[in-house]
C-alpha positions in Angstrom: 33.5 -11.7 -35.7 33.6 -10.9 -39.5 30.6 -13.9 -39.6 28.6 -12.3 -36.7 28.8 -9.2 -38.2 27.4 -10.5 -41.4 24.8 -12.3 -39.6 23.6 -9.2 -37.8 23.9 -6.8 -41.0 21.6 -9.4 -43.1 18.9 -9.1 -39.6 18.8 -5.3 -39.7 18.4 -5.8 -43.4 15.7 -8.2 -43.4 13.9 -6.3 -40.4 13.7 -3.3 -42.4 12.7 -4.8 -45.7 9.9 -6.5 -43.8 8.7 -3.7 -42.1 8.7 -1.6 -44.9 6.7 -4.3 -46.5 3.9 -4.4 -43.8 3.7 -0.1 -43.8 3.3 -0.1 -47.3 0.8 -3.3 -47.5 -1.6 -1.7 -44.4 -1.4 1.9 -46.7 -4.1 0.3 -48.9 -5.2 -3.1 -47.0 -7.3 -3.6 -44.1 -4.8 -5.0 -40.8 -6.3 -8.3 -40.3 -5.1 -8.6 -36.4 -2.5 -7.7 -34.4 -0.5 -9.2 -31.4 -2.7 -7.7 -28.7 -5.6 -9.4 -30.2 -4.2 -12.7 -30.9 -2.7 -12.7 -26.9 -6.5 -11.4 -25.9 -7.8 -14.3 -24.0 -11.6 -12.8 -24.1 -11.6 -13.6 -28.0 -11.6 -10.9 -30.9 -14.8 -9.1 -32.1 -14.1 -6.5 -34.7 -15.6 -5.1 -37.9 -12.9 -2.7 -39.8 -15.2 0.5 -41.5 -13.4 3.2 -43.4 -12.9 6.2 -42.3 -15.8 7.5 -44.8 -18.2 5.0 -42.6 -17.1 6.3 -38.9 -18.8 9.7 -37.7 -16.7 12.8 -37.4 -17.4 13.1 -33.8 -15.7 10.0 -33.0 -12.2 11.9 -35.0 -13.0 14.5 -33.3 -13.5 12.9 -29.9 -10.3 10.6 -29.9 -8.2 14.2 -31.4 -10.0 15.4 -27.8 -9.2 13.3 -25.4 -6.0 11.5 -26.5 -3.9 14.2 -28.9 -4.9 17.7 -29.6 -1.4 18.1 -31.9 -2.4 15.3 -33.8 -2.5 17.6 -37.2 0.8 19.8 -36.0 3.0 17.4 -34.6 5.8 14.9 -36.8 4.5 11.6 -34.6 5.5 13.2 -31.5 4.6 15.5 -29.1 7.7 16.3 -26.9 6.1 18.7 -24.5 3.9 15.7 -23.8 6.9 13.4 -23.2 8.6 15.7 -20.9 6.0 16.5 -19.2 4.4 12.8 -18.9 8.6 11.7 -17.4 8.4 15.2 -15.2 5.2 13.9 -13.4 6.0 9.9 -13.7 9.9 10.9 -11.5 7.5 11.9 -8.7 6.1 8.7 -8.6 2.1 8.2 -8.0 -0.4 7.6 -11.2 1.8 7.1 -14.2 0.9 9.1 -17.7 1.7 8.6 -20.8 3.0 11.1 -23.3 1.8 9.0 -26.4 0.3 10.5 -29.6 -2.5 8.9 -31.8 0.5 8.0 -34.2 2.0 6.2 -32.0 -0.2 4.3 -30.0 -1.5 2.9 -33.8 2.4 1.7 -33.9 2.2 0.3 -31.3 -0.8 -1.5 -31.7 -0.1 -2.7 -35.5 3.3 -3.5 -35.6 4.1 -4.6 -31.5 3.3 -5.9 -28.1 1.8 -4.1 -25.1 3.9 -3.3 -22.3 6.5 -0.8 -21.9 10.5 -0.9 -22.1 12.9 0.8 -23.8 13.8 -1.7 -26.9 9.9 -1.7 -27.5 9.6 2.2 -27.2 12.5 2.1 -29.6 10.8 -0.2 -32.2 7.5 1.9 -31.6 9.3 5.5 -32.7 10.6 3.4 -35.5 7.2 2.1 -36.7 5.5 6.0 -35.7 8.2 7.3 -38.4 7.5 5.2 -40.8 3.9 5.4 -40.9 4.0 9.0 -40.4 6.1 9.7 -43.7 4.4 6.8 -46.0 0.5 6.1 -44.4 0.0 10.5 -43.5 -3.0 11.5 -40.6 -5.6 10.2 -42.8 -4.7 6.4 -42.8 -3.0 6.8 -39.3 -6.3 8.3 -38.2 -8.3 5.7 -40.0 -6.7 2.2 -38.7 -6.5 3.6 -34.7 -10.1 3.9 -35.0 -9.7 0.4 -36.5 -7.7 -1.6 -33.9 -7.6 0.6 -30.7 -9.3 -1.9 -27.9 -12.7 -0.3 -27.3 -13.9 -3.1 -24.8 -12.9 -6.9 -23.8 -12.5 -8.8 -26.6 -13.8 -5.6 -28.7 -11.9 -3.8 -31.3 -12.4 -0.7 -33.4 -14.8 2.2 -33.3 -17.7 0.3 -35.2 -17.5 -3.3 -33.1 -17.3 -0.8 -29.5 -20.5 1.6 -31.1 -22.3 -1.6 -31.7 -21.7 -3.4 -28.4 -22.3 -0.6 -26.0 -25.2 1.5 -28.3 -26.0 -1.2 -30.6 -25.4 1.5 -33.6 -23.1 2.0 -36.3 -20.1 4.0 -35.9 -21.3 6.6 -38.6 -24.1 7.4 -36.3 -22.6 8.2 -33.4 -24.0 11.2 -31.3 -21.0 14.1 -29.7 -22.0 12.3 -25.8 -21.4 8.8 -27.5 -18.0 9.5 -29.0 -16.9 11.0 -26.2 -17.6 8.5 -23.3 -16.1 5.6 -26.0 -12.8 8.0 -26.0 -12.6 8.5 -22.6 -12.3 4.9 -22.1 -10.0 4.0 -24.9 -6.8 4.2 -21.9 -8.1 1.3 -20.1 -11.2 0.0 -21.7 -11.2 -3.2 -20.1 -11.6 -1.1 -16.5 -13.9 1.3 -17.4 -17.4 1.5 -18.4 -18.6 3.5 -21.7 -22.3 3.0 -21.3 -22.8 3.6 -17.4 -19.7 5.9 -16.3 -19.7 7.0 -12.8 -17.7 9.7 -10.9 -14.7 10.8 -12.4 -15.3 9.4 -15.6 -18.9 10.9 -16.2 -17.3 13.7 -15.9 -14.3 13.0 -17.9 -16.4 12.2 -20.9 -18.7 15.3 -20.5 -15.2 17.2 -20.8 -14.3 15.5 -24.0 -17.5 16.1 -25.3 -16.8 19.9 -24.4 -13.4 19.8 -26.4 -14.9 18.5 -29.1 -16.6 21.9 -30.1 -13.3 23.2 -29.8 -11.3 20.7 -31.6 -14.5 21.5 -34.8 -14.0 25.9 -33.9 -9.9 25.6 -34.0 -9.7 23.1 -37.3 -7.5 20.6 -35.0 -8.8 17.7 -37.5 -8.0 19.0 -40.8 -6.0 16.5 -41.8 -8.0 13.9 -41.5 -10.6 15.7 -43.8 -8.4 18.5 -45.7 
């Protein structure tokens, strides 16, 4: 037992040495992939930009449609959570109660797919990159390495393949239709949306003023 114990001390050690490691290395460095890109079978296209380089609407947009706290909350919005498990116990369409912060846990340090020992890993990660990276850098590598598209990756490689522009010159109606697709962008379409998602889009785009009026991104730009 005393050998076990050992064993399993030295694990949690060198787990958290190494991930303290890879927050503090992706503060400053660029993340060169991730696991969802390297299990993507439709091949990787991706071109990281700062922050500097991708337009405001496209914060603004992704602060819209995905996490209006993003700039209050510690990592985690809990009225989110509880309402997200509230309407998943009555079974239908499932929601998510997931913040900006930690979907770019998720998607730099671990796998797709739900589960608890994953979720547990993920609120790990969203601490740690909360206290050392701060909304700038958390802000700057989602827009980075969120899927935009098959095989597409990042604001800049999505505003090229579906507007064949640059990220920095991306238009309120743009940024908004690329957010509104960021939940499933393999299933829907940015450049031709139909039906619900037209409108979807058109609603982000309307948030957006708001998310500008109420300061909702100043800490990405504070």
């Amino acid at each position: 037992m005393r050998r076990i114990s050992l064993f399993l001390i030295k694990l949690l050690a060198g787990f958290i040495g190494l991930s303290l490691l890879l927050v503090l290395l992706f503060k400053f460095v660029p993340v060169p992939v991730t696991a969802t890109m390297v299990m993507d079978g439709n091949g990787i296209t991706k071109d990281w930009e700062p922050l500097a380089e991708i337009d405001r609407n496209m914060v603004s947009a992704v602060i819209a449609a995905e996490d209006g706290k993003f700039c209050s909350h510690d990592g985690f919005d809990r009225k989110a959570i509880e309402d997200a498990m509230a309407n998943n116990a009555k079974g239908g369409r499932i929601r998510g109660g997931s913040t900006i912060s930690q979907q770019t846990a998720k998607n730099v340090f671990l796998w797709q797919g739900g589960g608890y020992f994953r979720k547990g890993l993920e609120a790990y990660f969203t601490l740690l990159i909360e206290k050392i990276w701060g909304k700038r850098r958390i802000m700057e590598v989602y827009l980075n390495v969120a899927e935009t598209g098959i095989g597409t990756y990042g604001a800049e490689a999505g505003a090229q393949r579906y507007f064949g522009k640059s990220a920095a010159s991306l238009d309120p109606l743009e940024a908004a239709r690329m957010a509104a697709a960021l939940p499933l962008p393999k299933e829907r379409s940015v450049k031709n949306p139909r039906g619900w998602l037209r409108g979807h889009g058109s609603t982000i785009a309307a948030r957006m003023g708001q998310v500008r009026r109420d300061g909702l991104d100043y800490c990405v730009y504070d």
